[in-house]
C-alpha positions as CSV (number, residue, x, y, z in Angstrom):
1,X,-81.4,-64.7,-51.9
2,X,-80.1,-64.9,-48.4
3,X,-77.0,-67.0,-47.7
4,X,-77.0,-69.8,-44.9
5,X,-74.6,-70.1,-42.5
6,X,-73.2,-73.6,-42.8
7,X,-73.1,-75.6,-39.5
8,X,-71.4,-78.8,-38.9
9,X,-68.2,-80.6,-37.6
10,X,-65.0,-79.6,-38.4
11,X,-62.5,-82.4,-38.7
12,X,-60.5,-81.7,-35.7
13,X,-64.1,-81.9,-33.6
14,X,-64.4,-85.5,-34.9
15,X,-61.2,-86.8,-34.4
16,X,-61.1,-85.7,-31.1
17,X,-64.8,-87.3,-30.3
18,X,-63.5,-90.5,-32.0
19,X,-60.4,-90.6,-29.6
20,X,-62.7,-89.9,-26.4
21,X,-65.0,-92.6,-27.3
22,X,-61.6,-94.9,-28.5
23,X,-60.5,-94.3,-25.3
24,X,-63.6,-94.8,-23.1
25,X,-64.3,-98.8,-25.4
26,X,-60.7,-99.3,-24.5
27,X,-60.2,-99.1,-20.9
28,X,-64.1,-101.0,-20.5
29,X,-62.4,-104.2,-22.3
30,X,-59.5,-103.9,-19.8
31,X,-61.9,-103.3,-17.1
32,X,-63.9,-106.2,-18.4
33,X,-61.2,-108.8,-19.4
34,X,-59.2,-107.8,-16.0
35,X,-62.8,-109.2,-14.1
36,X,-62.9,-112.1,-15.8
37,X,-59.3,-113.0,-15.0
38,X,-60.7,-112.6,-11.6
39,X,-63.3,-114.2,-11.8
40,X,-61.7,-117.0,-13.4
41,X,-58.9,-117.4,-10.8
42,X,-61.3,-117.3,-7.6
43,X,-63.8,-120.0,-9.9
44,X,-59.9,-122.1,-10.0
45,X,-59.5,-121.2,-5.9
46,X,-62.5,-122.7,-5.0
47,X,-62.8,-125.5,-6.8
48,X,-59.2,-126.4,-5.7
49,X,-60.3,-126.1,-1.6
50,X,-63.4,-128.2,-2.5
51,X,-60.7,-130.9,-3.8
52,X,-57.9,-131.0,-0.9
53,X,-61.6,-130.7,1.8
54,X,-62.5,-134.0,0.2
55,X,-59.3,-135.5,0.2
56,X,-59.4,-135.0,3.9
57,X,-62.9,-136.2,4.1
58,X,-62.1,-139.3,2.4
59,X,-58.8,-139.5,4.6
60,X,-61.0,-139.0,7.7
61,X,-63.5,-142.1,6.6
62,X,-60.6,-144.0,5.8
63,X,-58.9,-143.9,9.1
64,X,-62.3,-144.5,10.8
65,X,-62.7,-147.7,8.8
66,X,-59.2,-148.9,9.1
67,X,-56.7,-146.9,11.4
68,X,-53.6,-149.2,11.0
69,X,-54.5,-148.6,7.3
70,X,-53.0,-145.2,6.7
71,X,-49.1,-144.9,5.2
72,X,-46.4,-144.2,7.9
73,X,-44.1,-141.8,6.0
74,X,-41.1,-140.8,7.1
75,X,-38.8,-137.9,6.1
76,X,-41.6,-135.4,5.8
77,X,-40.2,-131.9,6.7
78,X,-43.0,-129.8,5.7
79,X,-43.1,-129.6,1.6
80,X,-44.8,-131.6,-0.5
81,X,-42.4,-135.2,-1.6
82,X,-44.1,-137.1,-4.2
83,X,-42.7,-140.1,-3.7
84,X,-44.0,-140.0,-0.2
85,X,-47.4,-138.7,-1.5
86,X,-50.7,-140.7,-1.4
87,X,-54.5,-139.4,-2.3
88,X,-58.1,-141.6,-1.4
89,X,-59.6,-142.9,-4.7
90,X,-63.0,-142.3,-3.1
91,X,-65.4,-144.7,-5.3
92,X,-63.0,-147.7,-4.2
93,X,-62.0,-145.9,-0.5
94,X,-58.2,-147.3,-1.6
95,X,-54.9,-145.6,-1.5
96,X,-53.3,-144.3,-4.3
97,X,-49.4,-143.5,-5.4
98,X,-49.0,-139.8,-5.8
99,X,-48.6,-140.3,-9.5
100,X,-51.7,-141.9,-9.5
101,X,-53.7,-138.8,-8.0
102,X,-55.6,-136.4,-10.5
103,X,-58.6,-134.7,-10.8
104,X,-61.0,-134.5,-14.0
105,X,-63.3,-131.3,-14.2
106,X,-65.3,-131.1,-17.2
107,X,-63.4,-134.6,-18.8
108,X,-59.9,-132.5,-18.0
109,X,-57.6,-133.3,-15.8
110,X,-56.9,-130.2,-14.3
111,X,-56.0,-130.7,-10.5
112,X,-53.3,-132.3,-9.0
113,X,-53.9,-134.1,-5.5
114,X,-51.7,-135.1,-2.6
115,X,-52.0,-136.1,0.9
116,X,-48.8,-136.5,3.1
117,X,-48.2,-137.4,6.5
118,X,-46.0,-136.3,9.0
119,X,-45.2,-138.5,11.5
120,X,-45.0,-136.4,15.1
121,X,-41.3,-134.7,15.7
122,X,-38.7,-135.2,18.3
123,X,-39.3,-132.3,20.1
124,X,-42.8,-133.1,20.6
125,X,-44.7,-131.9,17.1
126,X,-48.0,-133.6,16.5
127,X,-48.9,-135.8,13.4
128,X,-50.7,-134.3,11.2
129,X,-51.8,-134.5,6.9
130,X,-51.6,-132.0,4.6
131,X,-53.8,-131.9,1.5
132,X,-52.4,-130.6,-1.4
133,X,-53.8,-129.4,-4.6
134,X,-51.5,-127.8,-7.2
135,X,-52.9,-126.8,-10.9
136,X,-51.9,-125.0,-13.5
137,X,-53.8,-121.4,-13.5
138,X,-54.6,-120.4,-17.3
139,X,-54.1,-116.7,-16.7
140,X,-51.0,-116.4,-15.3
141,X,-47.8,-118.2,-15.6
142,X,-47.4,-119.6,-11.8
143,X,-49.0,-122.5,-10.8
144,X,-51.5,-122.4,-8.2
145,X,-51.5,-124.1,-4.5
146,X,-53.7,-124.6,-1.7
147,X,-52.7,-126.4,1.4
148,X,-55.1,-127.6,4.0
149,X,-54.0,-129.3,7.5
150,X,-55.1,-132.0,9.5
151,X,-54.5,-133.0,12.5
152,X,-56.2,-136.4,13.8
């Protein structure tokens, strides 16, 4: 009777095959999760310009409807002052306190919305609005800002 040569894995062969493949199912989840925190942060972006473009579209039909209407605020110097800051509540095209200025997405409150005026400067700077929309991003630990200008 012949003997057969055994063939087969030894142990070492198989731990090292489970640590490539350990290795390859790791660094796809960090891949993966790393695009989603992307992904999730430009999804935040966005809708955060949508909000502070529609602020100043509201702003925009509100000054065309009533142009003595719009808060004169003084002691802006470029940052964002909340008890200076306004937003449009656009179903009743009124003004409201900064406090008072929130957006819901999804039944959450999530956004934060200003408008502040500058009245023009002594040394000849024009009047101008910012928008402002701050939230709290959910993958990181800074808060996120986006500033839009305008200028009637």
């Amino acid at each position: 009777m012949r003997l057969m040569k055994q063939r087969g894995d030894t142990l070492v062969e198989v731990l090292l095959a489970m640590s490539v493949i350990g290795l390859i199912l790791g660094s796809s989840y960090a891949i993966a999760n790393r695009s989603l925190a992307t992904g999730r942060n430009a999804q935040e972006q966005t809708e955060a310009v949508k909000l502070a473009e529609s602020q100043l579209e509201f702003l925009k039909a509100y000054i065309d409807e009533d142009p003595s209407g719009v808060p004169a605020y003084s002691g802006f110097a470029g940052f964002r002052d909340a008890s200076t800051a306004f937003c449009v509540i656009p179903d009743t095209n009124t003004l409201a306190e900064g406090t008072d200025c929130a957006a819901d997405v999804n039944g959450t409150t999530l956004y934060n919305l200003f408008l502040v005026y500058s009245e023009p400067t002594a040394s000849g700077g024009p009047e101008h609005f910012q928008s402002i929309v701050t939230w709290d991003r959910l993958n990181s630990t800074e808060d996120g800002e986006v500033r839009l200008l305008y200028r009637p």
